[in-house]
N, C-alpha and C positions, 0 to 999 in steps of 0.2 A: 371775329373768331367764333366758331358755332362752339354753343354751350355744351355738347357731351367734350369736345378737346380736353379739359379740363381733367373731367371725368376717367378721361382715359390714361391720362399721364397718371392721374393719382393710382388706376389700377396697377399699369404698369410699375411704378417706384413699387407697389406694394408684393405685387408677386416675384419682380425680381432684385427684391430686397430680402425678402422673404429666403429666397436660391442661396442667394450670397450669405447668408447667417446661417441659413441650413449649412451649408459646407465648410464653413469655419469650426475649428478646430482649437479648443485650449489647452494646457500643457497633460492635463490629466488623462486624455485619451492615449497621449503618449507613455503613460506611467507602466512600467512592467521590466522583463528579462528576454534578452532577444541576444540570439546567437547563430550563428555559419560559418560558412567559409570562404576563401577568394584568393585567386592563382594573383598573385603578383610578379608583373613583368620588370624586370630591374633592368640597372642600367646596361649590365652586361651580357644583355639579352638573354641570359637565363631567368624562370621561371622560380615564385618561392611560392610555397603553400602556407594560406595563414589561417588561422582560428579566432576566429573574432568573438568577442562579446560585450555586448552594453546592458545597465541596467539605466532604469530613469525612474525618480524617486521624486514626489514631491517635497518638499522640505517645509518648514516653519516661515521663510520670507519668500519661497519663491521653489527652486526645484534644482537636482544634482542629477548630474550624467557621470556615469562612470564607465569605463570602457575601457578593455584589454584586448591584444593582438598576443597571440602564444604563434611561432616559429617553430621550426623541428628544422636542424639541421641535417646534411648527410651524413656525419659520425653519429647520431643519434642527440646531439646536446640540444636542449630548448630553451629558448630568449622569451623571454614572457616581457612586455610592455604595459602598465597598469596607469592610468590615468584617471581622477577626478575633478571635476568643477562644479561650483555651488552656481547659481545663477540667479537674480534677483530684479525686480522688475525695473526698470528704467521712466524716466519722465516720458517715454515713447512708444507706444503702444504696440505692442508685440516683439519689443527690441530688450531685450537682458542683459546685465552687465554680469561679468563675471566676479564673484565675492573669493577669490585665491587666497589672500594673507589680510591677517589685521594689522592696520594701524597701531602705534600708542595708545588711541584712547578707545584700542578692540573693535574700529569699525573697519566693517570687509572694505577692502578696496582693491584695485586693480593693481597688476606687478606692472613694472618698470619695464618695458622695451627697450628702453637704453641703456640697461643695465644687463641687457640678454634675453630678457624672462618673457615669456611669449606675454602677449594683450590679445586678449579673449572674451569674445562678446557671442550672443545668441541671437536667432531671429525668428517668430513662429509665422508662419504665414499661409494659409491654410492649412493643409495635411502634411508641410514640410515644416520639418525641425531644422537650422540651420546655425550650424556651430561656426564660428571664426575661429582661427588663432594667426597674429603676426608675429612673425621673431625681424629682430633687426640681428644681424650677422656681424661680428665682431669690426671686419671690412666694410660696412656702411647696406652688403646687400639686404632685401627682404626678401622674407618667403612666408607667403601665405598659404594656409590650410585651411580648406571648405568641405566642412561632413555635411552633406545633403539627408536627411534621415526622412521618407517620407513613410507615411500608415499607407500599409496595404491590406489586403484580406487576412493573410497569414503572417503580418507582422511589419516588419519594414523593409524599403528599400534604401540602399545604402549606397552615395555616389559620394567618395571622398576624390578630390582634385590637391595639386599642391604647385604651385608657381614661385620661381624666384626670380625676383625683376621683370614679374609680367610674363615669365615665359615658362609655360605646361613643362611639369618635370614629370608628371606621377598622376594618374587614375585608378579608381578601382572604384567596380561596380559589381557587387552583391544582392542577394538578399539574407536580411536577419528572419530567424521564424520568432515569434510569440512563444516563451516557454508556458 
């Protein structure tokens, strides 16, 4: 094996070692207020307009997403939707559990799935933020919900998906701006 080989692999692992760290992303790049809009297409093949907004906050164990969808119906009445989750680090690196309700002895712990209550977990993975939620449906079916949250120039892009039994019910693809 000629002696620069060596030489070369180590450049190599170093510069594109180097790429790969440069482009990784921790939760605090995502930390801010971001908000838009997005036509959603329903079942009934009409059209809903919606108002979105998340904020993302770091917290004391880890970091919270909070995020609303505001509606306007055609009599004029508005459905506003408000969601939060605390998320806290996992034995997995770049994987979060979701901290929803305490225990007895006041430690966060995940809700009950079998009990209805969605089970929610995070994922950072470069420049995407990636939220789960599972419900088990009183009937046995699942449905899963996947918010794609990734950094862009002017804030985020937003691909939420939703499947029940594996099979696409629901997309929406936005962008949020940076307030």
């Amino acid at each position: 094996m000629p002696a620069s080989l060596p030489l070369l692999v180590l450049t190599f692992v170093l510069v594109f070692g180097h790429v790969a760290r440069a482009s990784a992303h921790d939760i605090g790049d995502f930390v801010g207020r971001y908000s838009g809009s997005a036509e959603v297409l329903m079942s009934d093949g009409t059209k809903d307009q919606r108002d979105l907004s998340i904020v993302i906050a770091e917290t004391y164990k880890g970091f919270q997403v909070q995020w609303s969808t505001v509606t306007e119906k055609e009599d004029g009445r508005r459905s506003e939707k408000s969601y939060a989750v605390e998320f806290i680090p996992s034995d997995r690196s770049g994987i979060y559990a979701a901290a929803m309700q305490r225990n007895v002895f006041g430690h966060e712990v995940q809700k009950d799935p079998m009990k209805g209550q969605p089970y929610v977990w995070a994922r950072l993975t470069g420049d995407t933020l990636t939220v789960f939620s599972m419900f088990i449906h009183h009937n046995g079916d699942y449905e899963m919900q996947q918010y794609d949250r990734r950094l862009t120039e002017n804030g985020l892009s937003l691909v939420f998906n939703t499947h029940r039994n594996g099979q696409p019910i629901r997309r929406i693809e936005t962008e949020l701006l940076r307030q």
